[in-house]
N, C-alpha and C positions, 0 to 999 in steps of 0.2 A: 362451853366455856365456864359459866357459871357453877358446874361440880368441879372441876380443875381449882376455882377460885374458891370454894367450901375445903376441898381436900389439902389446898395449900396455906388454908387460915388455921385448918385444924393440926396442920403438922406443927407450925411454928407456934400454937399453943402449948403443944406438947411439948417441943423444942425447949420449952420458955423455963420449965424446967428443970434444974441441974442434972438429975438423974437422968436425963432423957435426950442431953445438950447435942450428943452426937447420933440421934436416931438416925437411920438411912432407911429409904423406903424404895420399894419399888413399886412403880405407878403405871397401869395400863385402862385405857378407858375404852368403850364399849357405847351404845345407844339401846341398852335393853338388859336391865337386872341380872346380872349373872352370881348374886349370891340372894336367895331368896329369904333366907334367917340369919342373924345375926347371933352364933352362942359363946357366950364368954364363960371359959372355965379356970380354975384355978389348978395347977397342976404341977408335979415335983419335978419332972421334966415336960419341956414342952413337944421334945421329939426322943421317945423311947429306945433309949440305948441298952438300960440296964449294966452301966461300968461307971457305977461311981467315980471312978478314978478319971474317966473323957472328962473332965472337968474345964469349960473353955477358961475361966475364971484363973487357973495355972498353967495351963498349956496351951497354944494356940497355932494354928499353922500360922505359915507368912501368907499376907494377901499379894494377891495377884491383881494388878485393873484390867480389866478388859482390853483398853489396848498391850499391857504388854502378852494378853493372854496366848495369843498364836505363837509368838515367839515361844516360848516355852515350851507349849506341846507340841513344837517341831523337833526341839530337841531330840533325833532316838535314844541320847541316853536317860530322859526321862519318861517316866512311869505314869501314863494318863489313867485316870480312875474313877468313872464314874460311880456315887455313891447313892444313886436310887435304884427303883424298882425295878425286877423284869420290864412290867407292863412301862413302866415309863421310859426306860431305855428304848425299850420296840418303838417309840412316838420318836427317838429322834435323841442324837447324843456326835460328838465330837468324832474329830480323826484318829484313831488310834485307841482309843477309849476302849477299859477293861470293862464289859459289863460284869457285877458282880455275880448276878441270877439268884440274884435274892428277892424273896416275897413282900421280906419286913423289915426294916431299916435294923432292928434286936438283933437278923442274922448276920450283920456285917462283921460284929470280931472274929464269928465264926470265919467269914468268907478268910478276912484276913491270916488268921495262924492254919487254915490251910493253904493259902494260896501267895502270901507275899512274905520277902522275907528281909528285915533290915538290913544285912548284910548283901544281899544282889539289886533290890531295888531300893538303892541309892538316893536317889529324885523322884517324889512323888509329886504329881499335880492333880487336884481331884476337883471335883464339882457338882454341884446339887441344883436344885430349881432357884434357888432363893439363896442360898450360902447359909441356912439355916444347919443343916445335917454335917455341913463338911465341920463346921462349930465342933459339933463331938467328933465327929471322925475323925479329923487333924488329932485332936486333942488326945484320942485314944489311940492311933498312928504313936503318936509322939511319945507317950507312955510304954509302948512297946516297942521302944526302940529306936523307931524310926528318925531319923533326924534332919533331912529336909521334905519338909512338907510344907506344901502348898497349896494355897486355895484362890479358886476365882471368886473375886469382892465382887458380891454384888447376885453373883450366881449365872446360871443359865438367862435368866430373863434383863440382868442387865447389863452382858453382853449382847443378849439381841437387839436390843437400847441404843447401845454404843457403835456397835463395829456394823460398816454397811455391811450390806449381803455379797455385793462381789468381793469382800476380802475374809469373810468369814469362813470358819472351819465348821462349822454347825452344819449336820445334815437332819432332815426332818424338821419335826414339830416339837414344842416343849409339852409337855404335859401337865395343868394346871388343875387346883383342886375346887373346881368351880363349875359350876356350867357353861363356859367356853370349853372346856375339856382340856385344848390345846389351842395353844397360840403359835402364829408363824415368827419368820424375823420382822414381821412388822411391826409384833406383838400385836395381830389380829386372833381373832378366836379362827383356827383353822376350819370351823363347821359350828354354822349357827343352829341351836335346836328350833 
């Protein structure tokens, strides 16, 4: 209880100021270190797109909350898209969900101007571990074209958060960049090291 009560003093510090008012966070907690160092860098993107132009700051998909998220990707006329890794897709990804089988988050426009096209898919819905990646994805989606895009707020992990397990669409484990590796819907680390 007491890291819960440090992590939620530290958010509302942050909170406290203007630039920061609307921070969201995702919170999963553990009984045994799962980040061993702590590196703070400085960097022009924090997730490597290379398309100046994904700019979430002009473009942004529409969010999604987790509850209405299944609705959505029920729809057959929309377009599910998952926008991580091979290896992270293989750990566990939605119904219907495009894996893109990419290595590196840089190859996704590629994946896109071969693979998807504004004019047939109409309705996109995509989502990432964090809602960190769909940020440019939408953003670059929307630049070429595309005009309804949409993203899960909050990501992979805060649908597993939200929506119980008997009505979730989620198969597998999420894939986390940490030494939990992956977490279940309980947001447990699926395999303790």
């Amino acid at each position: 209880a007491g890291s819960r009560v440090g992590v939620e003093a530290l958010l509302a510090r942050l909170r406290s100021d203007s630039r920061l008012a609307t921070l969201e966070a995702n919170l999963s907690f553990v009984n045994w270190m799962p980040f061993q160092r702590l590196k703070v860098r400085l960097r022009s993107e924090i997730i490597t797109l290379g398309q100046p132009i994904a700019n979430p700051h002009h473009y942004a998909g529409t969010y999604i909350d987790p509850s209405d998220w299944n609705r959505l990707i029920s729809d057959p006329s929309v377009t599910v898209l998952d926008v991580r890794n091979r290896y992270e897709v293989d750990c566990g990804t939605f119904n219907r969900a495009i894996n893109p089988e990419i290595d590196s988050f840089a190859e996704f426009p590629n994946f896109v101007h071969h693979n998807l096209d504004p004019q047939v898919h109409r309705k996109i819905a995509m989502f990432c571990t964090g809602g960190i990646r769909c940020e440019k994805a939408s953003a670059y989606m929307l630049s070429q074209g595309f005009e309804q895009v949409y993203q899960l707020k909050g990501g992979i992990l805060k649908y597993l958060e939200t929506i119980p397990a008997h009505e979730s669409q989620w198969h597998g484990d999420c894939f986390v960049f940490d030494d939990r590796v992956t977490l279940n819907h309980n947001l447990q680390p699926s395999h303790h090291p």
